[in-house]
C-alpha beads as a LAMMPS data file, in Angstrom:
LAMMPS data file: protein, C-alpha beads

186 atoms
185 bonds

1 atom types
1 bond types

-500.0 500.0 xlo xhi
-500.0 500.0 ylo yhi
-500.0 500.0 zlo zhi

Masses

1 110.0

Atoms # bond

1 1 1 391.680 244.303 -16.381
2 1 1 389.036 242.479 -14.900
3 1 1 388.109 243.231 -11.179
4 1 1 387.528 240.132 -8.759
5 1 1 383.973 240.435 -6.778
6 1 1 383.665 238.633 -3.698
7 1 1 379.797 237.762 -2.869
8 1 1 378.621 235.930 -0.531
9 1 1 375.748 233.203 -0.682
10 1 1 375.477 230.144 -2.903
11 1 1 372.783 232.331 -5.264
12 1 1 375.416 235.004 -5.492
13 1 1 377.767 232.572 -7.152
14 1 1 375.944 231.201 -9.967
15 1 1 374.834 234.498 -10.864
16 1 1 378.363 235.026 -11.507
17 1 1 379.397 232.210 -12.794
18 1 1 376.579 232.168 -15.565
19 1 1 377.777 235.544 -16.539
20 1 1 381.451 234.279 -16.358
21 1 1 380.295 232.352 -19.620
22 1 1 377.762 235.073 -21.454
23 1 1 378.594 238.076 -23.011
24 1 1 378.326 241.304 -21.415
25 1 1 375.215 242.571 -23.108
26 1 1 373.533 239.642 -22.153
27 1 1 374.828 240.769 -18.573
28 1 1 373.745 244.440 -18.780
29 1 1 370.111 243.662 -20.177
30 1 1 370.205 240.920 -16.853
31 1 1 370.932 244.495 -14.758
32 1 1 368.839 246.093 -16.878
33 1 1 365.916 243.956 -15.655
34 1 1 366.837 243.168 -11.922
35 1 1 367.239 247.215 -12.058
36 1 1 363.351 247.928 -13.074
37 1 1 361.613 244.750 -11.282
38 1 1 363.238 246.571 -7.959
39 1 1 362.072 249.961 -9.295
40 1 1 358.921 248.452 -9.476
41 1 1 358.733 246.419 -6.862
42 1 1 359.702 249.516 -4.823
43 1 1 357.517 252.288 -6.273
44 1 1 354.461 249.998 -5.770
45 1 1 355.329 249.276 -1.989
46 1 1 355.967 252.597 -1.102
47 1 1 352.561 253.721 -2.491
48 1 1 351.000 250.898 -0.111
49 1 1 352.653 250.909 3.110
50 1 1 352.271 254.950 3.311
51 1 1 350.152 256.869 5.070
52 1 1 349.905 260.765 4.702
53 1 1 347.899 263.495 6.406
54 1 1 348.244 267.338 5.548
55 1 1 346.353 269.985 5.758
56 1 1 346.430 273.563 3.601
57 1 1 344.622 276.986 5.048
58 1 1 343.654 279.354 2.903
59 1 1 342.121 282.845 2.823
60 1 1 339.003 283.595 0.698
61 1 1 341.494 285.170 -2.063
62 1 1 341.789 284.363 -5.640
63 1 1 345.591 284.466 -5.062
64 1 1 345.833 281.883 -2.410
65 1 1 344.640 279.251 -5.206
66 1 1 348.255 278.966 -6.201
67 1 1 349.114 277.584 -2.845
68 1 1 346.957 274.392 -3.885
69 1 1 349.056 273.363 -6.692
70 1 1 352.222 272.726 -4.536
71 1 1 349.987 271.384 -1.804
72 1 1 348.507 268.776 -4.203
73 1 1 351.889 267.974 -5.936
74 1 1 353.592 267.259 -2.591
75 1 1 351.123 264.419 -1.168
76 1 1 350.836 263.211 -4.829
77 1 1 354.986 263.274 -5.374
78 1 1 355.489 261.393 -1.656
79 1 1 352.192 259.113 -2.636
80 1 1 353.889 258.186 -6.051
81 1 1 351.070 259.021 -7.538
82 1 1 350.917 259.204 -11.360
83 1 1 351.630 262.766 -12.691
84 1 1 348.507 262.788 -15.281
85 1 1 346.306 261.870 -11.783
86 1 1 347.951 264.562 -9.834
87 1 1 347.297 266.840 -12.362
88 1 1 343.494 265.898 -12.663
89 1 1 343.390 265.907 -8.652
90 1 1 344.708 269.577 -8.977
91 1 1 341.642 270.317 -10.766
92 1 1 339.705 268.917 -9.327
93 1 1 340.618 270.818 -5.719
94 1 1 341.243 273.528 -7.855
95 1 1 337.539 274.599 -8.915
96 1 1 336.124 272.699 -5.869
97 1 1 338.208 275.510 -3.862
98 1 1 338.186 278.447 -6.235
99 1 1 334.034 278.447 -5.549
100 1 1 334.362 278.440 -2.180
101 1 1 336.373 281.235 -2.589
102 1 1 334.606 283.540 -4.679
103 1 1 331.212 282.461 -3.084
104 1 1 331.515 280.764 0.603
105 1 1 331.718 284.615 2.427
106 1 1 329.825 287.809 1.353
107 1 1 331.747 290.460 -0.222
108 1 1 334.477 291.879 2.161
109 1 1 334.100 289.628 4.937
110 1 1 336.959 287.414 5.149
111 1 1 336.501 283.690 5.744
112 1 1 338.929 280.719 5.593
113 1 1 338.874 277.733 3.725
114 1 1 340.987 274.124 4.922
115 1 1 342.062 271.656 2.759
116 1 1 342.854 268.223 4.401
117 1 1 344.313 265.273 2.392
118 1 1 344.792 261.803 3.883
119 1 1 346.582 259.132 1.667
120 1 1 345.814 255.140 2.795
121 1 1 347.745 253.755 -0.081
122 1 1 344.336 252.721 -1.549
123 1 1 342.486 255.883 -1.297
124 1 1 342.981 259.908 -1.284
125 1 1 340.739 261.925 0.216
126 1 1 340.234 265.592 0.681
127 1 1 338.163 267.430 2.965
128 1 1 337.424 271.156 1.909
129 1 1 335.541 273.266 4.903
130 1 1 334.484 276.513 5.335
131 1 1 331.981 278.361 7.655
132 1 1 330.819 279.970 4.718
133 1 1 327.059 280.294 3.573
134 1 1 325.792 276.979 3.211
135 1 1 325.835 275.277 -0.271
136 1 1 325.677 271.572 -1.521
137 1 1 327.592 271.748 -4.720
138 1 1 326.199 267.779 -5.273
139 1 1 322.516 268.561 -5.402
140 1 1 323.501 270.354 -8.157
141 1 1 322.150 268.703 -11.572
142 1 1 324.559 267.772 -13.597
143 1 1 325.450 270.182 -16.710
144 1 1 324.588 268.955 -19.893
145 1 1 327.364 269.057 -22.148
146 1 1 325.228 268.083 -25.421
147 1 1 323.957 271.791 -25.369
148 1 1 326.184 274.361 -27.649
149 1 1 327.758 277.545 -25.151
150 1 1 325.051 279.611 -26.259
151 1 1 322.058 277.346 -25.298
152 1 1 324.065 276.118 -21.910
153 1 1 322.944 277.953 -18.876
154 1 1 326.063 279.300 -16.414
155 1 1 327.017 276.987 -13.924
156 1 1 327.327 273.766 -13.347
157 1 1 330.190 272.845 -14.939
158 1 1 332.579 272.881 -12.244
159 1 1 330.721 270.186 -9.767
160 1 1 330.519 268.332 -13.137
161 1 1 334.018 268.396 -14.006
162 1 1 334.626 267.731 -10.282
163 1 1 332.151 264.201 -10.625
164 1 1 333.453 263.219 -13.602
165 1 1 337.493 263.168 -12.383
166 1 1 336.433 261.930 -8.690
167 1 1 335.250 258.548 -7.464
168 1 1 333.012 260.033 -4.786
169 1 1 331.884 264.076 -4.036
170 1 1 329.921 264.251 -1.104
171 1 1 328.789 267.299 1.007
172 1 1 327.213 267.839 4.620
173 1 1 327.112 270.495 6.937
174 1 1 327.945 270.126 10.465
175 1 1 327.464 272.893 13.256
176 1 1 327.579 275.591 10.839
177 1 1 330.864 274.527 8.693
178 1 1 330.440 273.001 5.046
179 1 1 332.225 270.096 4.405
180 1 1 333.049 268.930 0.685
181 1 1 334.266 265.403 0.574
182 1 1 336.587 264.038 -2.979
183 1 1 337.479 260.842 -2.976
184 1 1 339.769 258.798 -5.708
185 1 1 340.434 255.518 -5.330
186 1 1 343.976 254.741 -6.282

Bonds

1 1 1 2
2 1 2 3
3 1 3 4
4 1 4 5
5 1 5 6
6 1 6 7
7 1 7 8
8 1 8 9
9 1 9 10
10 1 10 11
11 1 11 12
12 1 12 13
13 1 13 14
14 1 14 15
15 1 15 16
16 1 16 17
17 1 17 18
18 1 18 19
19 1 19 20
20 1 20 21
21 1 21 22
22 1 22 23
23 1 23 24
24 1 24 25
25 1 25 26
26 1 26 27
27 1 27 28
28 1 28 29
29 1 29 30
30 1 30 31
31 1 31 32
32 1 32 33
33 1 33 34
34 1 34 35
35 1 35 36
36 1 36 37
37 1 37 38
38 1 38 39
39 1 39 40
40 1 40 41
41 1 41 42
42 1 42 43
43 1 43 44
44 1 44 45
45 1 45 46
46 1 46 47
47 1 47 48
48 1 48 49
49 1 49 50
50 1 50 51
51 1 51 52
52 1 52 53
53 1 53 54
54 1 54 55
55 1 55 56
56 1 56 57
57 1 57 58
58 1 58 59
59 1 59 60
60 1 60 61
61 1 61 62
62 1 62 63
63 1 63 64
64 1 64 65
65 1 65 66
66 1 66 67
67 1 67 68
68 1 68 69
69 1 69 70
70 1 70 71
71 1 71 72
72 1 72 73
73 1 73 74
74 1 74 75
75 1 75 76
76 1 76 77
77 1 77 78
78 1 78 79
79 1 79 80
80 1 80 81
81 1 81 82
82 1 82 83
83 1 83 84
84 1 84 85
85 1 85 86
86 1 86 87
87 1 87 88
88 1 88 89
89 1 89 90
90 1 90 91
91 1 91 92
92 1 92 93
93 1 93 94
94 1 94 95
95 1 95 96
96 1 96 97
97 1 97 98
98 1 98 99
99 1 99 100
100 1 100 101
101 1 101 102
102 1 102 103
103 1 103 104
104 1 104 105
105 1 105 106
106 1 106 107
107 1 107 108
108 1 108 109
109 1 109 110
110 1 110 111
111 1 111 112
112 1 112 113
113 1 113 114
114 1 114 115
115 1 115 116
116 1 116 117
117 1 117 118
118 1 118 119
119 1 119 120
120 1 120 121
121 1 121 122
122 1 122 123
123 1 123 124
124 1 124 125
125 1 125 126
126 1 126 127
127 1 127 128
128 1 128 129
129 1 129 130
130 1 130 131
131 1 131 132
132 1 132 133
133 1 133 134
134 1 134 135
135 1 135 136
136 1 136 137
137 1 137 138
138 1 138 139
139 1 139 140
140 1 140 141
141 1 141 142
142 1 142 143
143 1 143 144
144 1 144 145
145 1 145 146
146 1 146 147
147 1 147 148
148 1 148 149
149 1 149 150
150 1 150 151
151 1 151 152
152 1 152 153
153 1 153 154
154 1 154 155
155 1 155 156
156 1 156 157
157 1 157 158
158 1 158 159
159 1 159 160
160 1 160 161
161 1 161 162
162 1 162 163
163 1 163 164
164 1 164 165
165 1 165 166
166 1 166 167
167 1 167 168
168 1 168 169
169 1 169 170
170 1 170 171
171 1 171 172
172 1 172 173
173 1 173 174
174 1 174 175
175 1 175 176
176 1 176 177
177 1 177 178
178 1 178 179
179 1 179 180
180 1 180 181
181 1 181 182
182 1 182 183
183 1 183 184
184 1 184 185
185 1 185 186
């Protein structure tokens, strides 16, 4: 039994009255279509016309880097970010954080470390600080993968790994806090 829609709207009408003649594939692939272009259409709206700003406080504790996961998969799961990003920005924040961690504060002393991540639609940045012992991870030469593990020196391959997934690192201190800047363009 066929059901009777009533539309308003000229456009309305000749939608249904083209599929009045067609068969009912032809019909679904039509839904099909109108379906993803508003998916689409959406998804890429909501990305631009958002505008996100969070911020994450951690302790100088190895443990605490499991807070950063979730923190990074929330703004990028409200951004609509692309999971295979996200998880590259996790990284990213990941050893960015874990060295401020295990290296910001001497031994014992406890020290804090804040993540903040603002989302333009364009752009996502984060700001890591601390008021640690000062350290500019970016003057830091870059490690040179060509070299086998044995003939590599330690270090280096974190700020590298950090550069290479990031569109900008930058790093300044400011009245005694150290601020990392990571930038990726979306």
């Amino acid at each position: 039994m066929a059901t009777k829609v009533r539309l308003s709207g000229e456009k309305a009408k000749r939608i249904l009255s083209f599929f009045e003649h067609k068969n009912y594939l032809t019909f679904f692939i039509f839904l099909f279509f109108l379906f993803f272009t508003i998916s689409c259409t959406f998804a890429d709206k909501r990305k631009k016309d958002i505008a996100m700003h969070k911020k994450l406080t951690l302790v100088n504790q190895i443990d605490e880097i499991s807070k950063l996961e979730e923190f990074v998969g929330d703004i990028c799961e409200q951004a609509g970010i692309d999971m295979s990003v996200a998880m590259s920005l996790n990284l990213a924040l990941e050893e960015a954080v874990t060295n401020v961690i295990l290296y910001a504060y001497p031994e014992g002393q406890t020290g804090k470390v804040d993540i903040v991540a603002e989302f333009t639609g364009q752009q996502l940045k984060f700001v890591i600080t601390d008021t640690g012992q000062p350290f500019d991870p970016t003057a830091q030469a870059d490690a040179d993968v060509t070299l086998s593990i044995e003939e590599r020196p330690i270090g280096g391959l974190g700020i590298f790994l950090v550069r290479q997934i990031m569109d900008t690192v930058a790093y300044q201190r400011l009245n005694g806090v150290n601020q990392l800047t990571l930038l990726k363009m979306m």
